[in-house]
C-alpha positions as CSV (number, residue, x, y, z in Angstrom):
1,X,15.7,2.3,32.1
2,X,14.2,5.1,29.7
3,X,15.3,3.2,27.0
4,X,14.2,-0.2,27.2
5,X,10.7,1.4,27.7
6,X,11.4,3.3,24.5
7,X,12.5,0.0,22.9
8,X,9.5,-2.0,24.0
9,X,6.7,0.7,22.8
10,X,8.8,1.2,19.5
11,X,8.6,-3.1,19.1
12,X,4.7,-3.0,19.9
13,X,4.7,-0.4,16.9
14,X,6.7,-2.6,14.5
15,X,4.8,-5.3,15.7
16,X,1.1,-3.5,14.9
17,X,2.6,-2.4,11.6
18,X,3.9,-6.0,10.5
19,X,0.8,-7.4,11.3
20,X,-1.4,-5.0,9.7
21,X,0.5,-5.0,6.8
22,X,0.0,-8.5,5.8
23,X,-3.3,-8.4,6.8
24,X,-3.6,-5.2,4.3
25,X,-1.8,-6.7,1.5
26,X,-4.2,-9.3,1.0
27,X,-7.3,-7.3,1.5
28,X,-5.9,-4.7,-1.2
29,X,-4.2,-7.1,-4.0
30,X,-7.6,-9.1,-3.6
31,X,-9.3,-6.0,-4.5
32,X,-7.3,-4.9,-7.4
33,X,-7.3,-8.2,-8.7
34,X,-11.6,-9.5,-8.1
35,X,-13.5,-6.3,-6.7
36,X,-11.9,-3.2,-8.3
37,X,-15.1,-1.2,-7.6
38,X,-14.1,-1.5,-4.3
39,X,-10.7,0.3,-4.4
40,X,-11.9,4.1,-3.8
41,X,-13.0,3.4,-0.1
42,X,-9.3,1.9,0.6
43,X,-7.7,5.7,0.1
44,X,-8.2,9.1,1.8
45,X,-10.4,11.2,0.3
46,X,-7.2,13.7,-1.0
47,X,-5.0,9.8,-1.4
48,X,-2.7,10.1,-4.3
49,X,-2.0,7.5,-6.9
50,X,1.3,7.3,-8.9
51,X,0.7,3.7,-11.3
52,X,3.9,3.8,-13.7
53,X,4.7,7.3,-13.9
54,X,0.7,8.2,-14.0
55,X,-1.3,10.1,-11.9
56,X,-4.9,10.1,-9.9
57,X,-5.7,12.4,-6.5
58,X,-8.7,11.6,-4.9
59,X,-10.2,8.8,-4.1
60,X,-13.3,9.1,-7.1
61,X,-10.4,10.0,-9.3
62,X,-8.5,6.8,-8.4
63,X,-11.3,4.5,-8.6
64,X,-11.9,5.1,-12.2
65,X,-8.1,4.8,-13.0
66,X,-8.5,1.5,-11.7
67,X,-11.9,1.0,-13.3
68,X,-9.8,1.3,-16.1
69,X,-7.0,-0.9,-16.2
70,X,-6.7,-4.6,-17.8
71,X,-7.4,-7.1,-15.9
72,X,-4.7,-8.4,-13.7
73,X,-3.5,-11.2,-11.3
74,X,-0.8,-10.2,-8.8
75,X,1.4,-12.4,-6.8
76,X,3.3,-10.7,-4.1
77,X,6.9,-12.2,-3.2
78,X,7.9,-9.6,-0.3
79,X,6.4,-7.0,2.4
80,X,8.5,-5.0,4.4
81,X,6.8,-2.5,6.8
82,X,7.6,-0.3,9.3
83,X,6.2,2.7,11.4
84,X,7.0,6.7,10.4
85,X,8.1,8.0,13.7
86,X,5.4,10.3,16.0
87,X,7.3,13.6,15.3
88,X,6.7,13.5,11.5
89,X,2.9,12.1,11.7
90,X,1.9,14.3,14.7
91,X,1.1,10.9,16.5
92,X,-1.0,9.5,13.8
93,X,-0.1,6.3,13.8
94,X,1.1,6.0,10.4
95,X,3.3,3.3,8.4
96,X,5.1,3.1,4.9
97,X,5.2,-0.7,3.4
98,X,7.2,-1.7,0.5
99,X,5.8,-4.6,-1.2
100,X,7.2,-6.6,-4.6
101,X,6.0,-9.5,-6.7
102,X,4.9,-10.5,-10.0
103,X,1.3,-9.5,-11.9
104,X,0.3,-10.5,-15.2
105,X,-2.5,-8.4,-16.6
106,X,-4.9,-9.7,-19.6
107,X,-3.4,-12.0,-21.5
108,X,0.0,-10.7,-21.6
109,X,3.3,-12.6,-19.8
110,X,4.0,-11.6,-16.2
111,X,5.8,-8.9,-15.2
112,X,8.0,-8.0,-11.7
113,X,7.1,-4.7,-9.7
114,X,7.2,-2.9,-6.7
115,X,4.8,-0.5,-4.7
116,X,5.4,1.8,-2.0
117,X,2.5,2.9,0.0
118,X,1.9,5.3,3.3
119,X,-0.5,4.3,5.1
120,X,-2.5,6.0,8.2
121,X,-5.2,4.9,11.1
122,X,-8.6,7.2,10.3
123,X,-10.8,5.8,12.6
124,X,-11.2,2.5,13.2
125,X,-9.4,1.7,9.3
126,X,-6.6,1.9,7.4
127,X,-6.2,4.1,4.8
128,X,-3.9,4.8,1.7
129,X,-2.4,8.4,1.9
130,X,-0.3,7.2,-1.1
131,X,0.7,4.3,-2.9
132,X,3.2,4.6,-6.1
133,X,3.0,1.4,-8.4
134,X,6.1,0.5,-11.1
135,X,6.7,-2.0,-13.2
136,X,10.3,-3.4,-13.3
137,X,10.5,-3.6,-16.8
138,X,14.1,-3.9,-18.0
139,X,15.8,-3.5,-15.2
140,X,19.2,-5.8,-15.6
């Protein structure tokens, strides 16, 4: 009996995550893409950014590496999420979502990539604890 209760709080914690993480995914690709002055508040204040082997830790710090990137247009293709179990997080409730698509930035053809991000409750929102960005350049 102990572990169909174990099974039904652990699908209510998928569940939370899957939903969250679409709803995050479009909330954060719409910034990156329209309303980059926006992206600071979306990370913890010590969030670390790794965008194509580069580096930004802090949220001021990884505001202006996105203030300075070309424009860009992303198109996601996949999400897959799923909760970091309570013995690792302390009982934060805290989830890591792999996402993939295409973005095209400027005027230049588009591109595949792939981003992996941790993501934990503070408060009442969501927020980055870190999110590493690559592009899938020539990868047969």
């Amino acid at each position: 009996m102990a572990s169909a209760k174990i099974d039904n709080e652990m699908r209510s914690q998928i569940d939370t995550v899957c939903t969250t993480a679409e709803a995050f995914v479009k909330l954060y690709y719409d910034h990156v893409d329209k309303k980059r002055q926006h992206m600071g508040p979306l990370y913890m204040d010590t969030g670390l950014l790794v965008w194509n082997g580069n580096g930004a830790k802090g949220k001021e710090e990884i505001q202006k590496y996105f203030h300075d990137l070309p424009r860009s247009e992303h198109t996601v293709i996949s999400i897959d999420a799923q909760p970091i179990v309570d013995d690792a997080v302390s009982s934060q409730l805290t989830f890591v979502m792999q996402v993939a698509g295409m973005v095209k930035f400027h005027e230049h053809p588009a591109k595949p990539f792939q981003q992996t991000f941790m993501i934990t409750a503070q408060g009442d929102k969501w927020k980055i604890v870190s999110d590493c960005f690559r592009l899938q350049d020539g990868i047969l």
